[in-house]
TIZAFI-562010 format. One record per residue: x, y, z of N, C-alpha, C, O in turn. Coordinates in nm, 3 decimals. Layout:
<rec><n_X>X</n_X><n_Y>Y</n_Y><n_Z>Z</n_Z><ca_X>X</ca_X><ca_Y>Y</ca_Y><ca_Z>Z</ca_Z><c_X>X</c_X><c_Y>Y</c_Y><c_Z>Z</c_Z><o_X>X</o_X><o_Y>Y</o_Y><o_Z>Z</o_Z></rec>
...
END
This chain:
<rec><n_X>-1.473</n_X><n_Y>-0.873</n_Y><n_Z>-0.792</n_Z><ca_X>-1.514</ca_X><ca_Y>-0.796</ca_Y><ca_Z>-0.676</ca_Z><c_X>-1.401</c_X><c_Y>-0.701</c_Y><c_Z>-0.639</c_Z><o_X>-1.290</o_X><o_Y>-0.754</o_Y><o_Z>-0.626</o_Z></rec>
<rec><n_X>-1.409</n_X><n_Y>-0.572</n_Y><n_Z>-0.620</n_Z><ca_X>-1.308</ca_X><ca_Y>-0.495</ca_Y><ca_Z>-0.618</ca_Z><c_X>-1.303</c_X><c_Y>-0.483</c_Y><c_Z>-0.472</c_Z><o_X>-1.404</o_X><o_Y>-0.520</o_Y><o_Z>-0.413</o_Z></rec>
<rec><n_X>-1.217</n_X><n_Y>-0.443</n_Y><n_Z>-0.411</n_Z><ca_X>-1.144</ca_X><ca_Y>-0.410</ca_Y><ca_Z>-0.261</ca_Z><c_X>-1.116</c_X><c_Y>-0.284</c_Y><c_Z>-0.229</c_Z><o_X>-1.057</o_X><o_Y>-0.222</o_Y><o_Z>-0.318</o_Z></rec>
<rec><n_X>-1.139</n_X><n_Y>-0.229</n_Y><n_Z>-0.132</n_Z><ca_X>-1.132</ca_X><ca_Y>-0.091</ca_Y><ca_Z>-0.088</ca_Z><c_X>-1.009</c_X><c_Y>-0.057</c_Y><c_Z>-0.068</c_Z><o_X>-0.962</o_X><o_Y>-0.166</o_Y><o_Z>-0.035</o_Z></rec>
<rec><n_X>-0.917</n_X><n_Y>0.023</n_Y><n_Z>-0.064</n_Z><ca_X>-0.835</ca_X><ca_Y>0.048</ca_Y><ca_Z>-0.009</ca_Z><c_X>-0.823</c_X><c_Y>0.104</c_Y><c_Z>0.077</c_Z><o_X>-0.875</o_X><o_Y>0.215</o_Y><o_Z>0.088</o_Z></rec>
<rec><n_X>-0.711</n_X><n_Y>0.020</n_Y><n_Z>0.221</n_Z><ca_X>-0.752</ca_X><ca_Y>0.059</ca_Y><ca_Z>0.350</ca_Z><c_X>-0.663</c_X><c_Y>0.175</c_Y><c_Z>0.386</c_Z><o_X>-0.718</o_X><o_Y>0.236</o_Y><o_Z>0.479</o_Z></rec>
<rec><n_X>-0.531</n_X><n_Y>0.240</n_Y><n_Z>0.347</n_Z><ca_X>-0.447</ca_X><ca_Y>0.334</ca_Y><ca_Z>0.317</ca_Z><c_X>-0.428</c_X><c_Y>0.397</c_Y><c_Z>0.190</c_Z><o_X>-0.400</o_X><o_Y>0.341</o_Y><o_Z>0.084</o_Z></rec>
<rec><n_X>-0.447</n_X><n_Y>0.526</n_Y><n_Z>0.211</n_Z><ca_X>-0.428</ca_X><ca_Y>0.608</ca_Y><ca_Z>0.023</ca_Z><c_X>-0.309</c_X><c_Y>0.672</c_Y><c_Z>0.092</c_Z><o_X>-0.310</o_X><o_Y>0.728</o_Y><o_Z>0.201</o_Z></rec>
<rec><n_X>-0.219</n_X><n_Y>0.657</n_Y><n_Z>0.022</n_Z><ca_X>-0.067</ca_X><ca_Y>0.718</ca_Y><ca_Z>0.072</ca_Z><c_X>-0.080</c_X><c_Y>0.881</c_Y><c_Z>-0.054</c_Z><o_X>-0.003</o_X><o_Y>0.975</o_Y><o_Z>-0.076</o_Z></rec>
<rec><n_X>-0.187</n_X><n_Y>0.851</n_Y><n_Z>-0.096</n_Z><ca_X>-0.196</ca_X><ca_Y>1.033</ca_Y><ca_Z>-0.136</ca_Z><c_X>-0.247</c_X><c_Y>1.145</c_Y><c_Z>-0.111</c_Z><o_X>-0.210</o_X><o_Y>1.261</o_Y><o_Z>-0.132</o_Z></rec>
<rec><n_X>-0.366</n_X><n_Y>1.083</n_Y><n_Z>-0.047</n_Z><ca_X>-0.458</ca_X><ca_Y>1.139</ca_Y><ca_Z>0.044</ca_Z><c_X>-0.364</c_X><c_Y>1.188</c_Y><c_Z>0.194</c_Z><o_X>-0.350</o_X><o_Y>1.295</o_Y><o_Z>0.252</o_Z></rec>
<rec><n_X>-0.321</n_X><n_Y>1.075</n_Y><n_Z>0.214</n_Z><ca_X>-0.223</ca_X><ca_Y>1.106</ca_Y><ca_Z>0.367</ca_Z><c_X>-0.113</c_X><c_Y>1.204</c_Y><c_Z>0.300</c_Z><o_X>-0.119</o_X><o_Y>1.317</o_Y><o_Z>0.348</o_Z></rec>
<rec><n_X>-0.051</n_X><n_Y>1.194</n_Y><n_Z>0.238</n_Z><ca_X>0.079</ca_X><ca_Y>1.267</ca_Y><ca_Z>0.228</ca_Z><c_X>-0.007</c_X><c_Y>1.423</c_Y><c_Z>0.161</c_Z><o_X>0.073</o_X><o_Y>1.493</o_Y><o_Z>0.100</o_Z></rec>
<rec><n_X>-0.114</n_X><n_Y>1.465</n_Y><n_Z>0.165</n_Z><ca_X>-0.202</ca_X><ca_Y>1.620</ca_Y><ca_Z>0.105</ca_Z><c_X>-0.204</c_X><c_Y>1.641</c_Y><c_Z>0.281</c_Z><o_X>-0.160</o_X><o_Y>1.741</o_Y><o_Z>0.338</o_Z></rec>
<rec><n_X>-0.265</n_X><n_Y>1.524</n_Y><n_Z>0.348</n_Z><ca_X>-0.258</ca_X><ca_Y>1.573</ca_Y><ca_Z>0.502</ca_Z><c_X>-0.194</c_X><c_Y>1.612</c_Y><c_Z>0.579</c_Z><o_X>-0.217</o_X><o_Y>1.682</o_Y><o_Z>0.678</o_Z></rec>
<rec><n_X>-0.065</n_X><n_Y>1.547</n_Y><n_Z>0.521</n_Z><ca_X>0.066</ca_X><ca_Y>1.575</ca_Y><ca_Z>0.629</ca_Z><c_X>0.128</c_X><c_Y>1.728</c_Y><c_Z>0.576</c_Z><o_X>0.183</o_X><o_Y>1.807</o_Y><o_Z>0.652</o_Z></rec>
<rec><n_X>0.107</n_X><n_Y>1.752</n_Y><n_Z>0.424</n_Z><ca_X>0.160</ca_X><ca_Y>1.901</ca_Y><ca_Z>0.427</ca_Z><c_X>0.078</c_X><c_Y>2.023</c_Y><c_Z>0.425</c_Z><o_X>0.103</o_X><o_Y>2.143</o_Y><o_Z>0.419</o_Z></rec>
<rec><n_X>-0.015</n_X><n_Y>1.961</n_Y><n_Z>0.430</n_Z><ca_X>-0.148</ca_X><ca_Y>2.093</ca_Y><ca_Z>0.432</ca_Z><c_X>-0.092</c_X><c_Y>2.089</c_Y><c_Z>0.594</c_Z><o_X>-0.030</o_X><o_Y>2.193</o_Y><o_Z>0.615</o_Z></rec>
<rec><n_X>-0.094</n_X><n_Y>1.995</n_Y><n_Z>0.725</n_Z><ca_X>-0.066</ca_X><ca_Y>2.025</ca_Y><ca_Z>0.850</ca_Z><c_X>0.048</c_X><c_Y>2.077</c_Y><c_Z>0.867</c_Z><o_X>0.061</o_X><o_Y>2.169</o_Y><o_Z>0.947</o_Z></rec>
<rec><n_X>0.140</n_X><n_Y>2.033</n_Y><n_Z>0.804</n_Z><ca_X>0.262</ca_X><ca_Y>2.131</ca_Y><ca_Z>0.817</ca_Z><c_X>0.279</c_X><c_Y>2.201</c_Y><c_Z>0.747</c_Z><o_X>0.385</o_X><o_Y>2.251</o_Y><o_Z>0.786</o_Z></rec>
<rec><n_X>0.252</n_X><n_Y>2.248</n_Y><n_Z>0.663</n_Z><ca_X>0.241</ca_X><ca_Y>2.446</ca_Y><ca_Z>0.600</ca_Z><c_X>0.205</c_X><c_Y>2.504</c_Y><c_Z>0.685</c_Z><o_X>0.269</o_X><o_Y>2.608</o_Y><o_Z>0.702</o_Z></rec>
<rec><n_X>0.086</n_X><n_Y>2.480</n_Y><n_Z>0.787</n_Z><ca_X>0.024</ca_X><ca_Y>2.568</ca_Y><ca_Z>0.838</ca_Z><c_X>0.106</c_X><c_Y>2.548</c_Y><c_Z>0.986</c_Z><o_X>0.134</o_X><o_Y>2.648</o_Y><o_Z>1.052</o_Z></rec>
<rec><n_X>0.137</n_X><n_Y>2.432</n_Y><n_Z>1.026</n_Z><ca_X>0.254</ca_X><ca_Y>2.479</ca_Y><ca_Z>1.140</ca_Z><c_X>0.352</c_X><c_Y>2.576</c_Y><c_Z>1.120</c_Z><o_X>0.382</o_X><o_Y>2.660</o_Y><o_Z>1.205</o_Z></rec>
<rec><n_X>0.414</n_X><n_Y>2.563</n_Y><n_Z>0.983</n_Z><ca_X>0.506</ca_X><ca_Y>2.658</ca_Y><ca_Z>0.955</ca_Z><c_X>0.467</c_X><c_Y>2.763</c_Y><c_Z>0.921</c_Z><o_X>0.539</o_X><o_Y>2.862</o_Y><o_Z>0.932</o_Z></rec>
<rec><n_X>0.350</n_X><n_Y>2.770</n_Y><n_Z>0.875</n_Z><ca_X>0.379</ca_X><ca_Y>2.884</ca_Y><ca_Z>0.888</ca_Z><c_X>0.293</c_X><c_Y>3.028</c_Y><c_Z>0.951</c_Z><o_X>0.281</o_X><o_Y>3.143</o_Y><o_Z>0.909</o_Z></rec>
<rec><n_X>0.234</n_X><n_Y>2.942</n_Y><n_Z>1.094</n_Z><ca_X>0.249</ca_X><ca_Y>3.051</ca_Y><ca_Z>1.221</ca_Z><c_X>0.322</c_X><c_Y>3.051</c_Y><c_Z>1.290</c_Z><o_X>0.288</o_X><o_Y>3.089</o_Y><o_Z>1.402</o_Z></rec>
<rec><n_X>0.490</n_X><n_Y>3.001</n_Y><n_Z>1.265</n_Z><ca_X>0.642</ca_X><ca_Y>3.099</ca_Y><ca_Z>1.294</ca_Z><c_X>0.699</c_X><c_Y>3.169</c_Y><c_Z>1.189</c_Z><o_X>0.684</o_X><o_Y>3.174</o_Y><o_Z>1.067</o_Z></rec>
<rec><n_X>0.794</n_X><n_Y>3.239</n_Y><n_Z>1.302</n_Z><ca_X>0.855</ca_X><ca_Y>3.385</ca_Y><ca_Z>1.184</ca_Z><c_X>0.957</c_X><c_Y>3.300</c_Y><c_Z>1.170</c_Z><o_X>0.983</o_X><o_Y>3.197</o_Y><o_Z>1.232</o_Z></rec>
<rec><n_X>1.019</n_X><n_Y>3.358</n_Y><n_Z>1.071</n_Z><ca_X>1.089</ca_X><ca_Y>3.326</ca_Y><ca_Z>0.966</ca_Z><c_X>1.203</c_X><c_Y>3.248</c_Y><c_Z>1.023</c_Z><o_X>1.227</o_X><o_Y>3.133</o_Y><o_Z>0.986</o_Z></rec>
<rec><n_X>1.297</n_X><n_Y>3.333</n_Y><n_Z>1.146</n_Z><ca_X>1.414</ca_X><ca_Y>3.277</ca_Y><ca_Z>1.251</ca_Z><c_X>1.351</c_X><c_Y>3.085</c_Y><c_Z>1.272</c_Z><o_X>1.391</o_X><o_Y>2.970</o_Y><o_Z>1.254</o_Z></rec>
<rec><n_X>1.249</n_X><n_Y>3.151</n_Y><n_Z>1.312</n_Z><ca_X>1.210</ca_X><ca_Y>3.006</ca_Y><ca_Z>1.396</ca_Z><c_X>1.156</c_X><c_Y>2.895</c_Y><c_Z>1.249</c_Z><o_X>1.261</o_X><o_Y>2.831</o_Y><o_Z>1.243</o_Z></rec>
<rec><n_X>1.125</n_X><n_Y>2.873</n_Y><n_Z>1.209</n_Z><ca_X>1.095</ca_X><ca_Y>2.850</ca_Y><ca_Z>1.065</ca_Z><c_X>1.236</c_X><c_Y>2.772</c_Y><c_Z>0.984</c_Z><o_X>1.214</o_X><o_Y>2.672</o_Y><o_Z>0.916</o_Z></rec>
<rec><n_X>1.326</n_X><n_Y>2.806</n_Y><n_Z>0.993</n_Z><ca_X>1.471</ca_X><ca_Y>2.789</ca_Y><ca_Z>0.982</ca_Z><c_X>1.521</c_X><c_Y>2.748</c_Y><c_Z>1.058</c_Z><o_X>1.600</o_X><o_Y>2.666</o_Y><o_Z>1.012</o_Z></rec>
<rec><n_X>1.530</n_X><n_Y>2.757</n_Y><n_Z>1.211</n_Z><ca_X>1.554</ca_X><ca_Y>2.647</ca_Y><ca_Z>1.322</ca_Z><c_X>1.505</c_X><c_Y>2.524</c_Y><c_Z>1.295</c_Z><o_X>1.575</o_X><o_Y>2.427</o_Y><o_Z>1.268</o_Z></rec>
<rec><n_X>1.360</n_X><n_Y>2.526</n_Y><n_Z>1.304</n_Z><ca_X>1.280</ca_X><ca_Y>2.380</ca_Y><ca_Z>1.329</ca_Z><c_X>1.334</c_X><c_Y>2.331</c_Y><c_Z>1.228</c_Z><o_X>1.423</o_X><o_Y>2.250</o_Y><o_Z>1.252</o_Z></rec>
<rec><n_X>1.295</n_X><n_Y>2.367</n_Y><n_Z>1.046</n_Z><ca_X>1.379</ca_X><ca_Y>2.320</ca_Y><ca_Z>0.923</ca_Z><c_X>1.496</c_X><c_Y>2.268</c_Y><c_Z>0.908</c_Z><o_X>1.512</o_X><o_Y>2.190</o_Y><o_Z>0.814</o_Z></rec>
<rec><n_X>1.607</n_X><n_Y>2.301</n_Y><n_Z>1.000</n_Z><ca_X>1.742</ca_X><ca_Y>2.282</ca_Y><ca_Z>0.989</ca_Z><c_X>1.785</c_X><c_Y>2.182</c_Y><c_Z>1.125</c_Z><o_X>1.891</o_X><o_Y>2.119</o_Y><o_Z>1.130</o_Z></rec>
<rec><n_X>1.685</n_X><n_Y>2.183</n_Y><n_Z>1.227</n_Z><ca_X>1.712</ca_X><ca_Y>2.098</ca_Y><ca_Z>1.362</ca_Z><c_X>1.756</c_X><c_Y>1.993</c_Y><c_Z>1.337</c_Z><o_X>1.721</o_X><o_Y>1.952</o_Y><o_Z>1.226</o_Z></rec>
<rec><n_X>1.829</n_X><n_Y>1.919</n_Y><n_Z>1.400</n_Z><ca_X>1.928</ca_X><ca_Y>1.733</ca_Y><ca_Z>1.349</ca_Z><c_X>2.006</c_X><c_Y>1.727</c_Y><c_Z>1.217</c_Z><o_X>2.081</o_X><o_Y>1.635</o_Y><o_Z>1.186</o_Z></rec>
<rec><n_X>1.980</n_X><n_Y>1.833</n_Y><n_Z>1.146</n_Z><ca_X>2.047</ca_X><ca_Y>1.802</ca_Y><ca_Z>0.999</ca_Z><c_X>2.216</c_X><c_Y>1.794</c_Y><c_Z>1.004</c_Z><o_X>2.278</o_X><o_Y>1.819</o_Y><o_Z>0.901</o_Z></rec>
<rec><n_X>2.268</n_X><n_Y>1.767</n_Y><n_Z>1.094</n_Z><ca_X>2.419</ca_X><ca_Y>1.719</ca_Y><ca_Z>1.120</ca_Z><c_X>2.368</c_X><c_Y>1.556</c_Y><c_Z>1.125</c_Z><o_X>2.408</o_X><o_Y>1.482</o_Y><o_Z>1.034</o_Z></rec>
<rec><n_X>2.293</n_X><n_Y>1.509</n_Y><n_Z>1.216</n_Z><ca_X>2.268</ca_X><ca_Y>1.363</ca_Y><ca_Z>1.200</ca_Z><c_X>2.199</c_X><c_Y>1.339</c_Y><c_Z>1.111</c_Z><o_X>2.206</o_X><o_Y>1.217</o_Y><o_Z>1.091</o_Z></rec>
<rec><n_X>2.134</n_X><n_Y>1.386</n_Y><n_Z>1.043</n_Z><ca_X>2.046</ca_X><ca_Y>1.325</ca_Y><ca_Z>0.930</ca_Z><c_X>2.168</c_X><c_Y>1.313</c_Y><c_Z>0.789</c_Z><o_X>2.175</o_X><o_Y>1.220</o_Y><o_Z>0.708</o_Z></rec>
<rec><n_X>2.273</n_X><n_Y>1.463</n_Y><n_Z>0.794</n_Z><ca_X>2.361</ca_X><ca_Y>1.438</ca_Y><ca_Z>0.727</ca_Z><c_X>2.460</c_X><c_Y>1.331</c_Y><c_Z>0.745</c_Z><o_X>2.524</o_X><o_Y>1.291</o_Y><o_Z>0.649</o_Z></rec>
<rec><n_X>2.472</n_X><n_Y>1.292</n_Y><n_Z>0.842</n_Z><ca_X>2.584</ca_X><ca_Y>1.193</ca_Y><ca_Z>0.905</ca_Z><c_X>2.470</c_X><c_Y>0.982</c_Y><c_Z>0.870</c_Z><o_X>2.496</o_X><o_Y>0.861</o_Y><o_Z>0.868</o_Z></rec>
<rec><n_X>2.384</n_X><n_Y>1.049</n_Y><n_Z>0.856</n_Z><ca_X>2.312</ca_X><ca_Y>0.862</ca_Y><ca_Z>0.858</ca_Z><c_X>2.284</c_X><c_Y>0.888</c_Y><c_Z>0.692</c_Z><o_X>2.237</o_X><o_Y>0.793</o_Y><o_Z>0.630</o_Z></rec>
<rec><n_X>2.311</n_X><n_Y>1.008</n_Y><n_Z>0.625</n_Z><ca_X>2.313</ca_X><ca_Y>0.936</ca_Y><ca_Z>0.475</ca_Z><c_X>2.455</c_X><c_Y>0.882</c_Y><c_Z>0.468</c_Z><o_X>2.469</o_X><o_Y>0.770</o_Y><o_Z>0.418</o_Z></rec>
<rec><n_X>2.590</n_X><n_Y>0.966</n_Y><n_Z>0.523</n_Z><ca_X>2.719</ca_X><ca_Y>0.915</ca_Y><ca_Z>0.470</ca_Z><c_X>2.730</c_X><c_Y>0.822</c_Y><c_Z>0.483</c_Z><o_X>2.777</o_X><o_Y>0.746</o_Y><o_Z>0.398</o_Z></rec>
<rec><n_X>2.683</n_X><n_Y>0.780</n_Y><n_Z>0.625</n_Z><ca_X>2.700</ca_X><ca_Y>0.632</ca_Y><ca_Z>0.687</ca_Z><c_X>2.631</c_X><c_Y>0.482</c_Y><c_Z>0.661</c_Z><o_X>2.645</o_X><o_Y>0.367</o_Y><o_Z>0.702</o_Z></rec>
<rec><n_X>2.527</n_X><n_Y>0.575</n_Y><n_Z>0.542</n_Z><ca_X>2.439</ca_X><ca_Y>0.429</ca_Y><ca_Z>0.503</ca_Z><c_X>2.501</c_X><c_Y>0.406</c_Y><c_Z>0.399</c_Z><o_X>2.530</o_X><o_Y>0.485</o_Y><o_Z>0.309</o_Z></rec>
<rec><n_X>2.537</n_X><n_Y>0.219</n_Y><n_Z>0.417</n_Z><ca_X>2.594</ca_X><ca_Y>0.175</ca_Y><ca_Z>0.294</ca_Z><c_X>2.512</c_X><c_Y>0.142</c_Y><c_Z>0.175</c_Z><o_X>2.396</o_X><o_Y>0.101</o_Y><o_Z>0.172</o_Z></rec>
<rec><n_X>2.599</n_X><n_Y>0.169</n_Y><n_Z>0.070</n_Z><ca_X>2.543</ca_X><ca_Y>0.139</ca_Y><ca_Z>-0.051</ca_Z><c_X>2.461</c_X><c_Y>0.015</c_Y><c_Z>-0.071</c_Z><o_X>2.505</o_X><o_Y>-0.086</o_Y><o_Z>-0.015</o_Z></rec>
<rec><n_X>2.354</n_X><n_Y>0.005</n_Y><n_Z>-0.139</n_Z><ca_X>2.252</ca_X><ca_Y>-0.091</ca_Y><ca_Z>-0.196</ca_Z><c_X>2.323</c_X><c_Y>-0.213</c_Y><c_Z>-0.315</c_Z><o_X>2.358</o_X><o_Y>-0.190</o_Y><o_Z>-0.431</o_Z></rec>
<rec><n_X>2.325</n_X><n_Y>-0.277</n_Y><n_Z>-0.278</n_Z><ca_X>2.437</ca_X><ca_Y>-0.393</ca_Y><ca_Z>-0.412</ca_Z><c_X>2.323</c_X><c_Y>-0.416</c_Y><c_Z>-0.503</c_Z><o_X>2.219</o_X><o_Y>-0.439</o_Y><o_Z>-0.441</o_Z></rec>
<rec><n_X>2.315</n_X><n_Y>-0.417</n_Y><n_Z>-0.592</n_Z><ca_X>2.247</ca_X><ca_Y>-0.483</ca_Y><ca_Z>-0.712</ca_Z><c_X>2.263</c_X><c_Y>-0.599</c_Y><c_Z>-0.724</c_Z><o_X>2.363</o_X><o_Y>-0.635</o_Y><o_Z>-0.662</o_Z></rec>
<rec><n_X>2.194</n_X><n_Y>-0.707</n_Y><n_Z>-0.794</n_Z><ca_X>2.202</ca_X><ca_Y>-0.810</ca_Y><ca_Z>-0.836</ca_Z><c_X>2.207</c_X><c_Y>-0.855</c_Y><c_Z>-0.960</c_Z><o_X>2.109</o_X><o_Y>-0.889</o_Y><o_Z>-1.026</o_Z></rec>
<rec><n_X>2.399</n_X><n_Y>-0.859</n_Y><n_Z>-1.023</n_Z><ca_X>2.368</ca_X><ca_Y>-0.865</ca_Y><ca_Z>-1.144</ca_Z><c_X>2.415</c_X><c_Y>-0.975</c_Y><c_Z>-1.230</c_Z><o_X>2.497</o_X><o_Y>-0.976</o_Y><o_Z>-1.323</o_Z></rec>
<rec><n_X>2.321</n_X><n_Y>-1.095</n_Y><n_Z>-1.159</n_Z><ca_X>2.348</ca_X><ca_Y>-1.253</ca_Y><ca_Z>-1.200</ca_Z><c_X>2.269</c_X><c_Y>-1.261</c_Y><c_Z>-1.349</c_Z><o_X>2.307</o_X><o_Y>-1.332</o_Y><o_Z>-1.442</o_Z></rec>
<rec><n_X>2.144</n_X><n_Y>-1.167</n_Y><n_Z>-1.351</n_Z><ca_X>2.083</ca_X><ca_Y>-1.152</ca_Y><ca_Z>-1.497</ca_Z><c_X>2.127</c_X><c_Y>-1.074</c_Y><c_Z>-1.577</c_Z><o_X>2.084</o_X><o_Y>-0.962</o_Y><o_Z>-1.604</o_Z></rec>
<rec><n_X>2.214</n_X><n_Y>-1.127</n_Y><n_Z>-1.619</n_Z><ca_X>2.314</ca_X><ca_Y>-1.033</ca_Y><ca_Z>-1.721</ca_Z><c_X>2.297</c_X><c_Y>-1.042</c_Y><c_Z>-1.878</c_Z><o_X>2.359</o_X><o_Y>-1.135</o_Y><o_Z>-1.930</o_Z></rec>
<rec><n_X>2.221</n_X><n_Y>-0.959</n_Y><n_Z>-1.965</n_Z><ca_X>2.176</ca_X><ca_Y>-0.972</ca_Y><ca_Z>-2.073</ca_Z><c_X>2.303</c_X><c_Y>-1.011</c_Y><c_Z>-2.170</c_Z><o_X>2.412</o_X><o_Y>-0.956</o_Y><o_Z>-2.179</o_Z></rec>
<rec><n_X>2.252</n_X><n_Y>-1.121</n_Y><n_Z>-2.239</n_Z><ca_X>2.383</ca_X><ca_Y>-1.158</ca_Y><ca_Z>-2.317</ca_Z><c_X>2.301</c_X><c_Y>-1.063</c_Y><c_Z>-2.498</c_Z><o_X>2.182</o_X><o_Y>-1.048</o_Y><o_Z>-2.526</o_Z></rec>
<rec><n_X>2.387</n_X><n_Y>-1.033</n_Y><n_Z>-2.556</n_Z><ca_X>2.378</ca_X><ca_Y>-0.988</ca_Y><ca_Z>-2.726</ca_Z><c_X>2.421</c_X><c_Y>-1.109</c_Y><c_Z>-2.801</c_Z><o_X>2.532</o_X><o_Y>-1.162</o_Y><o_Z>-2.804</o_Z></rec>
<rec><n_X>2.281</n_X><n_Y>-1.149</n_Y><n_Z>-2.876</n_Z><ca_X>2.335</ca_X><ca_Y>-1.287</ca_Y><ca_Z>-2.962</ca_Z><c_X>2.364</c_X><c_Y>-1.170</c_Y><c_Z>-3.139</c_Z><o_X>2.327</o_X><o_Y>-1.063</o_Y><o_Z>-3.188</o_Z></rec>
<rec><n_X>2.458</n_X><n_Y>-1.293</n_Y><n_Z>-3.171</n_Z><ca_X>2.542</ca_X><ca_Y>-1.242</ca_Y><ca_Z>-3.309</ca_Z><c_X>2.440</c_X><c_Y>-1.235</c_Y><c_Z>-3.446</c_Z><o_X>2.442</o_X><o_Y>-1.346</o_Y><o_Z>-3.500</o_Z></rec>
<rec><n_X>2.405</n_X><n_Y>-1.197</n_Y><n_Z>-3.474</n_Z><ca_X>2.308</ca_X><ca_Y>-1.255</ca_Y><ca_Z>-3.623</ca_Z><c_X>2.404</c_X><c_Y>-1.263</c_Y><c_Z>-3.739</c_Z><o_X>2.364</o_X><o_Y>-1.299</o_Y><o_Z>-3.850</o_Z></rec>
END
């Protein structure tokens, strides 16, 4: 029995930029480049600041000798 899917994250993400193309683009160009560039000191500042992801590397492939 197959199951519907209750979220298409592809369908949504065609929605979200078809809506924002068209926000963007009934501003001129100035403003267009504001909104685009708005927070990007903090957005730059929470990548430096996010720490690195550790791996887990207890499965460590061993090479047997033949």
């Amino acid at each position: 029995m197959a199951m519907s899917k209750k979220f298409n994250a592809v369908t949504e993400s065609r929605k979200w930029r078809i809506a924002t193309g068209k926000k963007l683009s009934k501003m001129s160009q100035e403003k267009r480049m504001e909104y685009l560039n708005s927070n990007i000191e903090e957005k730059l500042a929470a990548l430096v600041t996010k720490p690195p992801v550790k791996k887990n590397r207890s499965h460590s492939r061993k090479v047997m000798a033949s």
